[in-house]
N, C-alpha and C positions, 0 to 999 in steps of 0.2 A: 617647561610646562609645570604648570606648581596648582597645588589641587586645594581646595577648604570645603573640608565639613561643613554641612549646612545643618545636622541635627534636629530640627524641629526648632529653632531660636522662639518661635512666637505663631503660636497658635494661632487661626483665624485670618492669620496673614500670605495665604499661600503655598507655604510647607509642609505638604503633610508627611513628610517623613525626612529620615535621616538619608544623606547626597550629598553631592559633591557636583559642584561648578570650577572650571577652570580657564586661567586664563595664562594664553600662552608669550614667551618674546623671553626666555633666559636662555643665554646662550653659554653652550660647555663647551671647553679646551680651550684656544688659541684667540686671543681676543675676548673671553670671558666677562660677560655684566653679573653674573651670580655670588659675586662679595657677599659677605653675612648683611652689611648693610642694606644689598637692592631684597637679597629674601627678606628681610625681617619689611623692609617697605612693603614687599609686595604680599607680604600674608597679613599687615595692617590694610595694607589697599581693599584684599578681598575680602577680610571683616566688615569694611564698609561699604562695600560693593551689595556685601548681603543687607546690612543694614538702607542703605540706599530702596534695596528692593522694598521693605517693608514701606519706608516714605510714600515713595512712589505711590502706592496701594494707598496709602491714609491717603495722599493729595486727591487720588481719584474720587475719594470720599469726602471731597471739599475741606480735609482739614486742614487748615494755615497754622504754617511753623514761622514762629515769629525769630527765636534762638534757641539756642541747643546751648546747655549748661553742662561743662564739663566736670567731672570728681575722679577721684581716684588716682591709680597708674597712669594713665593717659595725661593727666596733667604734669608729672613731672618732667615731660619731653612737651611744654608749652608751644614754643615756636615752631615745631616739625606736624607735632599733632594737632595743634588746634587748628593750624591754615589748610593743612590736606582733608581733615572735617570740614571744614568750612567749602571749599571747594569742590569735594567729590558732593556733601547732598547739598551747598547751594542756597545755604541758609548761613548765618553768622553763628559765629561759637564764641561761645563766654568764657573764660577761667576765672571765678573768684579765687581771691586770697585765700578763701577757706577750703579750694579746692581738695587737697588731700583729707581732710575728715568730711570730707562731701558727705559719703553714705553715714555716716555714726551723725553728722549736722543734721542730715533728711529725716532722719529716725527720731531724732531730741526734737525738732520741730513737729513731725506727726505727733509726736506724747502732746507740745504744751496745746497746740490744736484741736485736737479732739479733748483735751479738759478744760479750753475755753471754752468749746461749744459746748462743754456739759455743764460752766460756766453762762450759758444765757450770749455768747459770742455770736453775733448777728451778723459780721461781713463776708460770711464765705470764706473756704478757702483761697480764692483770688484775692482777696484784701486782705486775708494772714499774711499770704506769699508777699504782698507788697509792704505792707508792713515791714516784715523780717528781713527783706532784701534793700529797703531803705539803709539799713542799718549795715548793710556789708560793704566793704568795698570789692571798688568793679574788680580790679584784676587786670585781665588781657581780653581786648577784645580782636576778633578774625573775622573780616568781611571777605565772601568768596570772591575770586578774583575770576572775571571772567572767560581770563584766557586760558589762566590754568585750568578750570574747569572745564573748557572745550574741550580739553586731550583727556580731562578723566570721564568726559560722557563717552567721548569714542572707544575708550579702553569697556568700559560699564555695558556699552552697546555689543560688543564684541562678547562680553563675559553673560550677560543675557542671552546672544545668541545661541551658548554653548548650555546653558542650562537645559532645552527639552533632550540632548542628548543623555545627562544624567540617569533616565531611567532604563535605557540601553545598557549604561556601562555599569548599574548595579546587576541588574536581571542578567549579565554575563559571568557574575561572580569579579570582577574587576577591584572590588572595595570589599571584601570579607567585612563583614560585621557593617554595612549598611544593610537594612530590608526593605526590601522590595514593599512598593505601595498597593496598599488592600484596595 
């Protein structure tokens, strides 16, 4: 059984407070799947099990995700992280080249951006971003694979269903330092 904070990730999307979802299948003693390797899976699993949920919510609000653009951490485990993204939310995942200065790259493009448009710049941020991504190379790209993804809607489905329990096990005192929803 292995548990993840939900802490309030994103306002507006469902959470209104700090919880915990879990999902269960590690097995202790004799036979053991609990290696550092399956937790460290399975606690990336349930960071995007949460993020999954948010999706979810946009899609119901007709948003279309066309791809998910990787930076950071997450990109230096390319081949592991971008397919299991790709897979659990079911959308393709990008890695550019520039992936590791992704956030410090996002930030130098929002500056020259907003001093083009203060420049008289007429295409939008949509033809900035195209612009500027002309000019990168692709990287790695992860189309979701549909079978894999079969097993991670099932797990997903499973982890959802354990969610209305959450406010049980805070209001029992079970998670010190979650609070209870007003």
């Amino acid at each position: 059984l292995h548990g993840a904070p939900l802490m309030n990730p994103e306002p507006g999307l469902g959470f209104g407070h700090g919880g915990v979802a879990f999902v269960a299948g590690m097995k202790i003693g004799e036979n053991s799947n609990a290696d550092f390797g399956a937790l460290f899976r399975l606690s990336f699993l349930l960071t995007l099990f949460g993020v999954k949920h948010g999706v979810d919510i946009l899609r119901t609000q007709n948003y279309k995700f066309h791809e998910i653009v990787i930076t950071g951490g997450v990109a230096n485990s390319p081949e592991l992280m971008g397919q299991m993204i790709a897979d659990v939310l079911e959308i393709p995942v990008v890695i550019r080249k520039s992936a590791e200065e992704g956030g410090a790259l996002g930030a130098a493009y929002l500056a020259r951006f907003t001093r083009l448009v203060a420049e008289g710049y007429d295409r939008g941020w949509k033809g900035f971003t195209e612009d500027m991504l002309a000019n990168q190379e692709q990287g790695m790209t992860f189309e979701p694979d549909g079978e894999t993804g079969a097993v991670y809607e099932q797990m997903y489905t499973r982890y959802c269903s354990l969610m209305p329990a959450e406010e049980t096990l805070i209001q029992s005192g079970a998670f010190p330092g979650c609070a209870a929803a007003n």
